[in-house]
C-alpha positions as CSV (number, residue, x, y, z in Angstrom):
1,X,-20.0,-25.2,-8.1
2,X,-17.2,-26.4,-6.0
3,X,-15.8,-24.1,-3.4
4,X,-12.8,-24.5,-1.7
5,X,-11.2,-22.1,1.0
6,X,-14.4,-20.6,2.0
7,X,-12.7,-20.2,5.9
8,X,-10.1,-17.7,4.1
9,X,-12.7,-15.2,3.5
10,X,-12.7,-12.6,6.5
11,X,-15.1,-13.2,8.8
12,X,-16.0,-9.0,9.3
13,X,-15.2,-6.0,7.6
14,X,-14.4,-5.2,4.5
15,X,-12.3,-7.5,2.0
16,X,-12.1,-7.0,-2.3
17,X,-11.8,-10.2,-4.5
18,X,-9.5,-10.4,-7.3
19,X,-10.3,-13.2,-9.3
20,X,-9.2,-14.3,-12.6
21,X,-11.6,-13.5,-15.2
22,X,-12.8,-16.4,-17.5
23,X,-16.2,-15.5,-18.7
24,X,-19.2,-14.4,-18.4
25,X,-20.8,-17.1,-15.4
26,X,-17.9,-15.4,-13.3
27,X,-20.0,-13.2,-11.0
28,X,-22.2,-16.2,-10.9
29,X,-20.3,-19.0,-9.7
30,X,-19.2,-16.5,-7.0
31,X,-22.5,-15.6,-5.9
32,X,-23.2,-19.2,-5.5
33,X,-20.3,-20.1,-3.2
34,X,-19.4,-16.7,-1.1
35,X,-21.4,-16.5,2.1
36,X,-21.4,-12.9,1.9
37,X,-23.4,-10.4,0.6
38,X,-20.8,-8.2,-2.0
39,X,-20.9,-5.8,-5.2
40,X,-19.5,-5.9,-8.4
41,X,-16.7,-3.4,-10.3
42,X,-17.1,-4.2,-13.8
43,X,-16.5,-2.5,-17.6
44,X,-19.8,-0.3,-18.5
45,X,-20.5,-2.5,-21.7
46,X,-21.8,-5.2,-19.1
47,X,-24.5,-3.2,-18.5
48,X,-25.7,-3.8,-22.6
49,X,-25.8,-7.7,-21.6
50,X,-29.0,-9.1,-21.1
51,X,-29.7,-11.1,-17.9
52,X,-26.3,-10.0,-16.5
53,X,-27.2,-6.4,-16.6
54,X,-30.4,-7.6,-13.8
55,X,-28.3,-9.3,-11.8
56,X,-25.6,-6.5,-11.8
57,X,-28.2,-4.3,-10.5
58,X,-29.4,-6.3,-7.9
59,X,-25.3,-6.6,-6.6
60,X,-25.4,-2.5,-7.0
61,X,-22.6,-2.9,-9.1
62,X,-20.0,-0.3,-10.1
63,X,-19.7,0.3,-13.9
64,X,-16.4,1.4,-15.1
65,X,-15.9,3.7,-18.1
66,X,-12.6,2.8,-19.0
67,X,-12.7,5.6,-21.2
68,X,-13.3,8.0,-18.7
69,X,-10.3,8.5,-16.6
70,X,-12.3,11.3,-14.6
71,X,-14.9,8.4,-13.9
72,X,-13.2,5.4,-13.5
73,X,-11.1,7.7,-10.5
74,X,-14.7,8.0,-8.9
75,X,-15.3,4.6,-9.2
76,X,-12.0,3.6,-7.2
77,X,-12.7,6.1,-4.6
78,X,-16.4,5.0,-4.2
79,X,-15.5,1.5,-4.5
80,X,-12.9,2.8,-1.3
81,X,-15.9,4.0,0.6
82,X,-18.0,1.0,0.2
83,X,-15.4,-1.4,1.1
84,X,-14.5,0.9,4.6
85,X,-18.3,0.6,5.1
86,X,-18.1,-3.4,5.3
87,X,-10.8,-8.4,-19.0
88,X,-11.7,-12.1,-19.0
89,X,-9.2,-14.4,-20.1
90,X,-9.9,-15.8,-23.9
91,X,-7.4,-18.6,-22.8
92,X,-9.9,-21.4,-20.8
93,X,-7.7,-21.5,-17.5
94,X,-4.5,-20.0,-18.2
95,X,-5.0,-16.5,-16.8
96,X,-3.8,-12.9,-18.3
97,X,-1.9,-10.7,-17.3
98,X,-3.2,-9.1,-14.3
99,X,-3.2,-5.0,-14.0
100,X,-1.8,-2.4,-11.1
101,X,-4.5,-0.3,-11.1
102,X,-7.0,-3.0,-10.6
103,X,-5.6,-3.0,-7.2
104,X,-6.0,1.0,-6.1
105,X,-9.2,0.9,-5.0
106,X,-8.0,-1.8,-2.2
107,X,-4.7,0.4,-1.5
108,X,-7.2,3.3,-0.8
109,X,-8.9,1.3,1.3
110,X,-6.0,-0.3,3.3
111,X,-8.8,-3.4,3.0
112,X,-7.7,-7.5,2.9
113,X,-7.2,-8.4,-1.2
114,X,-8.7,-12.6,-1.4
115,X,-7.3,-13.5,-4.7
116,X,-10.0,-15.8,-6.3
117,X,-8.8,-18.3,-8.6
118,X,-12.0,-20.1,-10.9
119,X,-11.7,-23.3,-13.0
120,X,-13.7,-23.6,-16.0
121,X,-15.6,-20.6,-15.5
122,X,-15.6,-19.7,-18.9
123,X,-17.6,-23.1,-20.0
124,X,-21.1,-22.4,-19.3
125,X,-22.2,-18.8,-20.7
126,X,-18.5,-18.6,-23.4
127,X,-18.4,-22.1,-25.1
128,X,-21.2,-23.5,-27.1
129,X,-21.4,-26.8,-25.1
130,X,-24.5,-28.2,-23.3
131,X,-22.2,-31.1,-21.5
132,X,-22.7,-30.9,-17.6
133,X,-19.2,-28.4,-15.9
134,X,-18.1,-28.0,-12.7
135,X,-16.9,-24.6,-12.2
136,X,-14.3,-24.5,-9.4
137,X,-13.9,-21.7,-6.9
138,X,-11.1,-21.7,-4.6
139,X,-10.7,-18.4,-2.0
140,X,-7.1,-18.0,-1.6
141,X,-5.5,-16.8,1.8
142,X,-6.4,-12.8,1.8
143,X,-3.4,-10.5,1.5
144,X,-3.7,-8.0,4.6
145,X,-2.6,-4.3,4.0
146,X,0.0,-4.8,6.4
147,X,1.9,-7.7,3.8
148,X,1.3,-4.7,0.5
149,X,1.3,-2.0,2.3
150,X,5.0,-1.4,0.8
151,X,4.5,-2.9,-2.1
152,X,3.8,-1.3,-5.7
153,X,0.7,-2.3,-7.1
154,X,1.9,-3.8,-10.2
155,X,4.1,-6.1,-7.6
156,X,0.7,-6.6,-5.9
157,X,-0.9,-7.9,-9.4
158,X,1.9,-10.1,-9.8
159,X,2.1,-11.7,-6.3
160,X,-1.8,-12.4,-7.4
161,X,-1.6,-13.1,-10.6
162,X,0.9,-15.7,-9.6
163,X,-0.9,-17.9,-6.6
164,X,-4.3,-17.6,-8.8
165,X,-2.0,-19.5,-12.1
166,X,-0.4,-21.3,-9.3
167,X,-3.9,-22.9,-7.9
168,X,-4.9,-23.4,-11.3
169,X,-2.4,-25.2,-12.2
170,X,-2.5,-27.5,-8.9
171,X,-6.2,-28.3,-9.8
172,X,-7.5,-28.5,-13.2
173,X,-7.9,-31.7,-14.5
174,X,-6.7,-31.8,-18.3
């Protein structure tokens, strides 16, 4: 794992990542180079995933029924609590499109957004490779409520989506 920006994450208080989801060794590779304790929001099917469903319970991870509108809403606002308190990508490292209401739960919160942006996360657990990979993990400059406070949060997903791609694209090695 090679971590970059590590002095961007805030240093109290609450904060949510938004990375860019590769693959499975995600959660992982973040565990490995964040300092700080956190918890996961992820779909429900993770929980049918062998290995990842022990380590989602030891982060206390929320499990999202995307199904379930009724749900998912009591995940945000939950997720909102916890945080006042204290779709991978199929495409390697070129990142999808990312989603507004991914972003609600920090909104609710009025709580810093660190965009994430991984490199060659999807190698490990996703490819069928057994060639040595160095996942890269760079914390972005955090996004405090006062720069989105305005903002809509499909503009918020697209101010992200764009410095994640843009990082990306400054650092993979082809």
């Amino acid at each position: 794992i090679d971590v970059h920006g590590s002095a961007n994450l805030p240093s109290e208080d609450g904060f949510m990542f938004f990375p860019n989801h590769q693959g499975l060794y995600d959660v992982l590779a973040i565990i490995e180079a964040c300092p700080r304790p956190f918890s996961v929001v992820a779909k429900k099917e993770v929980g049918n995933i062998p290995f990842l469903r022990e380590v989602f319970s030891c982060l206390k991870a929320f499990l999202l029924d995307r199904e379930d509108v009724r749900q998912a809403m009591k995940v945000i606002i939950d997720v909102s609590k916890e945080v006042e308190k204290g779709t991978r990508s199929k495409n390697g490292n070129k990142i999808g499109t990312f989603k507004g209401g991914s972003f609600k739960a920090a909104t609710k919160a009025k709580c810093p957004i660190v965009p994430v942006a991984l490199i060659n996360s999807f190698v490990p657990f996703d490819q069928n490779t057994i060639r040595p990979v160095t996942v890269q993990v760079h914390f972005l400059k955090p996004l405090k409520y006062e720069d989105y406070k305005d903002m809509k949060t499909t503009e918020i997903a697209a101010l992200v989506e764009k410095q994640i791609q843009e990082t990306i694209d400054a650092n993979v090695e082809e």
